[in-house]
C-alpha positions in Angstrom: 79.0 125.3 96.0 75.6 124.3 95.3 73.8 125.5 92.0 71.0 128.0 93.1 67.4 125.8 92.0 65.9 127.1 88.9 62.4 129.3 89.9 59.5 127.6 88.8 58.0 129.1 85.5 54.8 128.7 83.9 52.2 130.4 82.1 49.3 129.7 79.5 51.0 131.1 76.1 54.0 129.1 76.3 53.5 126.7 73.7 56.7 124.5 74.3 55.6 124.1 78.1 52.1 123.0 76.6 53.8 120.0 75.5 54.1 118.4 78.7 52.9 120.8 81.4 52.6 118.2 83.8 56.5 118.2 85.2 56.0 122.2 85.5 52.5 121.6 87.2 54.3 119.2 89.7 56.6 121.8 91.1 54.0 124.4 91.5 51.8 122.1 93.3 54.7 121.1 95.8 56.6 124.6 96.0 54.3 127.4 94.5 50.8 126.2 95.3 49.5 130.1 95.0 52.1 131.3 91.9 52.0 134.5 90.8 53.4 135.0 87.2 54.2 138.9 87.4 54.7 139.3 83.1 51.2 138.5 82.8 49.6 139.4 85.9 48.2 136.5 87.3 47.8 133.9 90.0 47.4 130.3 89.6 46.2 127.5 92.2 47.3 124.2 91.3 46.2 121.9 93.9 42.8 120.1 93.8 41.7 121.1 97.3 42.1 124.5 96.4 40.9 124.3 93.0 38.0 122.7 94.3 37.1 125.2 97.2 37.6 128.7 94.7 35.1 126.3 92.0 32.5 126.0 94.9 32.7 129.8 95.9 31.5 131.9 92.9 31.1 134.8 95.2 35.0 135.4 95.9 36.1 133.6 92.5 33.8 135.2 90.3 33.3 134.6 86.5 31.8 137.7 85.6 35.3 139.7 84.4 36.1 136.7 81.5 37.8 133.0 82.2 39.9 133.6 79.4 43.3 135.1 80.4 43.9 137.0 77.4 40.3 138.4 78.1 40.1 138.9 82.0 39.6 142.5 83.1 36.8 143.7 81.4 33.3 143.7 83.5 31.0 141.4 81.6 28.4 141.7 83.8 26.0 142.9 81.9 26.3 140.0 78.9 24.0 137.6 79.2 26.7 134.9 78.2 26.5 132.0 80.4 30.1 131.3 81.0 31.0 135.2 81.9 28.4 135.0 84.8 27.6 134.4 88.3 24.8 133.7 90.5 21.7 134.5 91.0 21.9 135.3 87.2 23.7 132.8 86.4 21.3 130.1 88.2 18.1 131.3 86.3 20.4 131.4 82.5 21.8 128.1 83.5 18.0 126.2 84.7 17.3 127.3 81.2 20.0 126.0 79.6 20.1 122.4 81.5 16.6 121.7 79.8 18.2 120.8 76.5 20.4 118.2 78.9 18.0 116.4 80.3 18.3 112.6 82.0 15.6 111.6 79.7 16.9 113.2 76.3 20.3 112.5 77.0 19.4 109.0 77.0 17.4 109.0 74.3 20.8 110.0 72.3 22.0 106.4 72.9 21.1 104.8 69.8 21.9 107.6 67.5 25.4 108.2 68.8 26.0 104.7 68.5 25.0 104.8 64.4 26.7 107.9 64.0 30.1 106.2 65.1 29.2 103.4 62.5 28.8 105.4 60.0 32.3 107.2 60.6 34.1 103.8 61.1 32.9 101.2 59.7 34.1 102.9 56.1 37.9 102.5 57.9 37.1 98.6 59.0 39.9 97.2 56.8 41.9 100.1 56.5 45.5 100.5 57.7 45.1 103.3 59.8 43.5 106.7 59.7 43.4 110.1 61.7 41.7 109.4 64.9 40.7 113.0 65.0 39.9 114.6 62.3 38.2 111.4 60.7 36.5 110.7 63.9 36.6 112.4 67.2 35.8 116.0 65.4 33.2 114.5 63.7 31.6 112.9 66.3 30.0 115.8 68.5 29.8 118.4 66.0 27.1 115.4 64.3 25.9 114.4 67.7 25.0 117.8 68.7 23.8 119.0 65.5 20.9 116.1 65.6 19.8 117.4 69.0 19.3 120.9 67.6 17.7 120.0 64.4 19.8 120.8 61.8 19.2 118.4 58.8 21.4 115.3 57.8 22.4 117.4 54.8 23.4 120.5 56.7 25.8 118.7 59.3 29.0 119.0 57.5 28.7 122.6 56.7 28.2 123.6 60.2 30.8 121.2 61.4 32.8 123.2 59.3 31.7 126.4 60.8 31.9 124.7 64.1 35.9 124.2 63.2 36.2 127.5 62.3 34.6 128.9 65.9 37.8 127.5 67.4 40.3 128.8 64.7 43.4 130.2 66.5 45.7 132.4 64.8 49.1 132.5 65.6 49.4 136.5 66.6 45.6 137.2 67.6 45.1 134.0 69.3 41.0 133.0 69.7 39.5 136.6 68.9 40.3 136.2 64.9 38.4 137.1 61.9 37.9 133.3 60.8 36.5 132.6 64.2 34.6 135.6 64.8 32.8 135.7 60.9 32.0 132.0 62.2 30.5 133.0 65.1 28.0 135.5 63.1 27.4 132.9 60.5 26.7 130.6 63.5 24.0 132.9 65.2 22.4 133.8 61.8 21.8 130.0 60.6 20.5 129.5 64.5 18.2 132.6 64.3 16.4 131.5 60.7 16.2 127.7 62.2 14.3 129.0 65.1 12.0 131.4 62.6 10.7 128.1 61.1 10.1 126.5 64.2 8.4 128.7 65.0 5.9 128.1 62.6 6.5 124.3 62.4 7.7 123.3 65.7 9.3 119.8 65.9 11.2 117.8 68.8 14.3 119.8 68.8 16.6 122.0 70.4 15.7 124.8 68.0 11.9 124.1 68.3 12.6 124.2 72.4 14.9 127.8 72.7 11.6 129.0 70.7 9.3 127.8 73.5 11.6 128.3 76.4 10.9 131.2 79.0 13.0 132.9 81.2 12.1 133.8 85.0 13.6 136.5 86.4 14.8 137.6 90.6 11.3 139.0 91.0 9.6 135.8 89.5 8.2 137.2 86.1 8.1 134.8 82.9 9.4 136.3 79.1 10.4 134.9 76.1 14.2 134.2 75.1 15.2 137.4 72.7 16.5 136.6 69.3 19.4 137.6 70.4 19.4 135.3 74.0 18.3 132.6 71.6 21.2 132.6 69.2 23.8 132.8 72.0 22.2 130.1 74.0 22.2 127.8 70.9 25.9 129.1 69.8 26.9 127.6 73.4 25.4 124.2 73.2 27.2 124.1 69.9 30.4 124.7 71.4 30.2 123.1 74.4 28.8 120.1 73.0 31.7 119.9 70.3 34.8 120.9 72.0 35.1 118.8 75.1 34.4 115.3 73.5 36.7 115.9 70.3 39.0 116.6 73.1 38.4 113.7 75.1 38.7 111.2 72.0 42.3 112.9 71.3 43.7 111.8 74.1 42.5 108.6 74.3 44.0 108.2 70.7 47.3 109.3 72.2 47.2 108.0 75.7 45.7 104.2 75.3 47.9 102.7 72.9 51.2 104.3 75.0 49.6 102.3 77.5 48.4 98.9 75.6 47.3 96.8 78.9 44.9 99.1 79.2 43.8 99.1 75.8 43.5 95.4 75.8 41.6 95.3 79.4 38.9 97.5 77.6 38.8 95.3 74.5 38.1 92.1 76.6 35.8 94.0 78.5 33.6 97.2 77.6 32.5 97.5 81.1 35.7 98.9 82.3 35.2 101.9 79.5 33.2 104.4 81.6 36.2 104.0 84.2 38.5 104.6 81.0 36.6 107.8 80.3 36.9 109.4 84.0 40.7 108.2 84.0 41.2 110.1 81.0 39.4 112.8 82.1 41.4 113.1 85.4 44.6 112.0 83.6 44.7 114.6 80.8 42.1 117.4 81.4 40.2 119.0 78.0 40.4 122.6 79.3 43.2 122.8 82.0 42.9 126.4 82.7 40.3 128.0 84.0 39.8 131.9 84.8 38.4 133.7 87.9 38.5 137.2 89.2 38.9 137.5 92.8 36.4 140.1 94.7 38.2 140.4 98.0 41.6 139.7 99.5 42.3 135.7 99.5 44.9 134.2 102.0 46.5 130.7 100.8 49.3 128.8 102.3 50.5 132.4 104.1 50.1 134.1 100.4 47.6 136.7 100.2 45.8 136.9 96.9 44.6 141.1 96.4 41.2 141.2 95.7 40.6 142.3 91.9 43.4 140.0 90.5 43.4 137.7 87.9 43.0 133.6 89.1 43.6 130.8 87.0 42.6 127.9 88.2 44.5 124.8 86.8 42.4 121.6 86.7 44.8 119.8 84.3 46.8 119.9 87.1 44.9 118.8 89.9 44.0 115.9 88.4 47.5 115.0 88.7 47.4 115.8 92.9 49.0 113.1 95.1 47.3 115.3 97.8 44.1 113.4 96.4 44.7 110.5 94.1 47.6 109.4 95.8 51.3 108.4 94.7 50.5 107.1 91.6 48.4 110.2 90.5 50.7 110.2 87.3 50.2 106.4 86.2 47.5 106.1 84.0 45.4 103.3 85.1 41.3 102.4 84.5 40.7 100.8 86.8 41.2 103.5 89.2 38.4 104.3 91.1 38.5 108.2 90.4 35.9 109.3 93.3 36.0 112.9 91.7 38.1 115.4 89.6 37.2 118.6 88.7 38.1 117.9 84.5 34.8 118.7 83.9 33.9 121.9 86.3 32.1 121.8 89.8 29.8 123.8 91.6 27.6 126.9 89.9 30.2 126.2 86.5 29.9 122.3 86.4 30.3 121.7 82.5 26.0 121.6 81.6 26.4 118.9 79.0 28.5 116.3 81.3 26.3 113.6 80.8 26.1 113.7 77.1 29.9 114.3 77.2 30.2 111.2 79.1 27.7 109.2 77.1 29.3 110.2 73.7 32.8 109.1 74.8 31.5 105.9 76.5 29.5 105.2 73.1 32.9 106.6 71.0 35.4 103.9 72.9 33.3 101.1 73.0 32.5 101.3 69.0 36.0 102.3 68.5 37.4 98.9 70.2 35.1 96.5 68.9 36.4 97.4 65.7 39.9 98.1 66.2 41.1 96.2 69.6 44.5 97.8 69.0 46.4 100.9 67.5 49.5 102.7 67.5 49.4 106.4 67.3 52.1 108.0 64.7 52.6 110.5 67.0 55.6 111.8 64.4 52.7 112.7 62.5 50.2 114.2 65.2 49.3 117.6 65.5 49.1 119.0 69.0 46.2 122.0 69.6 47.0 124.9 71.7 45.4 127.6 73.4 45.6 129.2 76.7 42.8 127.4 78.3 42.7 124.2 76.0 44.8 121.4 75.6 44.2 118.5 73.1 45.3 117.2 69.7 43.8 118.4 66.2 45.6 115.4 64.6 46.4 111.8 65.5 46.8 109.6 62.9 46.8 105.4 64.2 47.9 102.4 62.3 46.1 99.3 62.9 
């Protein structure tokens, strides 16, 4: 007699699937491509072509009721919060927003990316090891991001700090917790005075530019950002430009030195590192689950999705799709040339600061390797971060 096969099980909560959602991903992709987890009332899509096509359709995969399962339901269509919106609205918030990620200043960041990573590791040259991520990659963006807005050299710790404590989970309330949420007002306070004295002495800044910026609306009239609109604009490009890279840098602490050719291709070559930083993108995803709320009936692979359910799409695991990268979608390999994942968002939701993202962890692997060629990651003593929609490490520590 042959042993009934074990249903396939996943959801976002379980932190001992977290570890390695990849096998669990796998059999949803090949047997459950639409899954439907009934204990917390949702649907998932796993496979990159279908990932992809409910990214590029806003209209049936909307963003407006949350993307954060624990948070999907309520109507947040009246909040002028970038991430909890669709289009046209959406289009005219996020024109706004792109101006602080222009070509042209994102460039400009070159140079002082590059001497921000000196001064966090050339203290460790000589050293037998420190934690990747807490000495380093958190560091990094919280520093990088803070120079673009304006805050002073002397101020960046403290709001790294607060920054931190924005992405606090507790163990029982999860991300809505009073550390995080105090944060958040202490956040949008400190924005809100910064912009009162540009206002009056207006510098090259991000601060200086959410004072300035104006916002057109359907029927084509011009107005100033609120106070308000201002501080939550500025709260978001704090956020978004922190949490991604740290993330990034994690798992290239973990990931390279489990695979050392690769680490040694990079260190005989830096040219190969912007391939590095796609493959780690595609290979391990910063934010693997992604939320959508569907407006009308969806029919996939002879499942029909009812309209008003909860969607989650999983871009952690189609970046592992053999549909698209092939049989060796689960080797880890740089020199891969990945023509697109979706790690990063695509279509109306395509992550804003992507280039800067990309810059910073180009910049943060090539200083990283001309200094330290090679390290092992204690991953007895690593620390692996967990939320529903994030995956990463808040501590790596390397020997060199």
């Amino acid at each position: 007699m042959v042993a009934p096969v074990e249903e396939t099980y996943w959801d976002p909560y379980n932190a001992e699937i977290d570890k390695n959602p990849h096998p669990v991903w796998q059999r949803l992709r090949d047997e459950s491509p639409v899954y439907r987890n009934e204990q917390y009332d949702f649907w998932a899509l796993s496979r990159f072509a279908d990932v992809q096509a409910a990214s590029n359709d806003p209209k049936t995969f909307s963003s407006s009721h949350g993307t954060v399962l624990e948070y999907m339901g309520t109507d947040y269509g009246e909040m002028e919060v970038l991430i909890f919106m669709d289009p046209p609205s959406h289009t005219a918030l996020r024109a706004l927003i792109s101006r602080a990620f222009t070509p042209k200043r994102t460039l400009e960041m070159d140079d002082r990316i590059r001497a921000i990573c000196g001064e966090l590791l050339d203290p460790l040259v000589g050293s037998g090891g420190f934690d990747y991520v807490t000495d380093f990659a958190q560091k990094l963006p919280s520093f990088v991001i803070s120079s673009m807005l304006g805050v002073p050299p002397s101020e960046r710790e403290m709001v790294r700090l607060k920054i931190d404590e924005i992405f606090h989970i507790d163990p029982q309330a999860g991300m809505m917790n009073e550390i995080s949420i105090n944060a958040r007002l202490w956040m949008a306070s400190y924005i809100i005075d910064a912009m009162n004295t540009r206002r009056k002495n207006p510098t090259d800044d991000l601060f200086t530019a959410l004072t300035q910026a104006e916002l057109t609306d359907s029927e084509g009239k011009t107005r100033k950002l609120t106070e308000n609109e201002a501080a939550d604009f500025g709260g978001l490009l704090v956020s978004a430009g922190t949490e991604t890279v740290a993330r990034l840098l994690g798992w290239a602490a973990v990931t390279l030195p489990s695979h050392p050719d690769q680490l040694q291709l990079m260190a005989d070559d830096a040219s190969v590192i912007p391939g590095a930083v796609e493959e780690l993108l595609r290979y391990e995803a910063p934010s693997p689950v992604q939320g959508r709320w569907v407006t009308r009936d969806v029919e996939l692979h002879g499942t029909v999705i009812p309209a008003e359910s909860k969607v989650l799409l999983l871009t952690g695991s189609a970046g592992r799709d053999e549909r698209q990268y092939g049989p060796n979608a689960n080797d880890f390999d740089i020199t891969r040339e990945v023509k697109q994942h979706v790690s990063l968002g695509i279509g109306s939701h395509y992550c804003l600061g992507a280039a800067l993202a990309r810059l910073e962890g180009r910049i943060a692997l090539e200083e990283t390797v001309r200094r330290f060629p090679m390290w092992d990651a204690d991953m007895s003593g690593a620390v692996q971060a967990h939320t529903s929609t994030v995956r990463g490490w808040s501590s790596v520590p390397i020997t060199l």
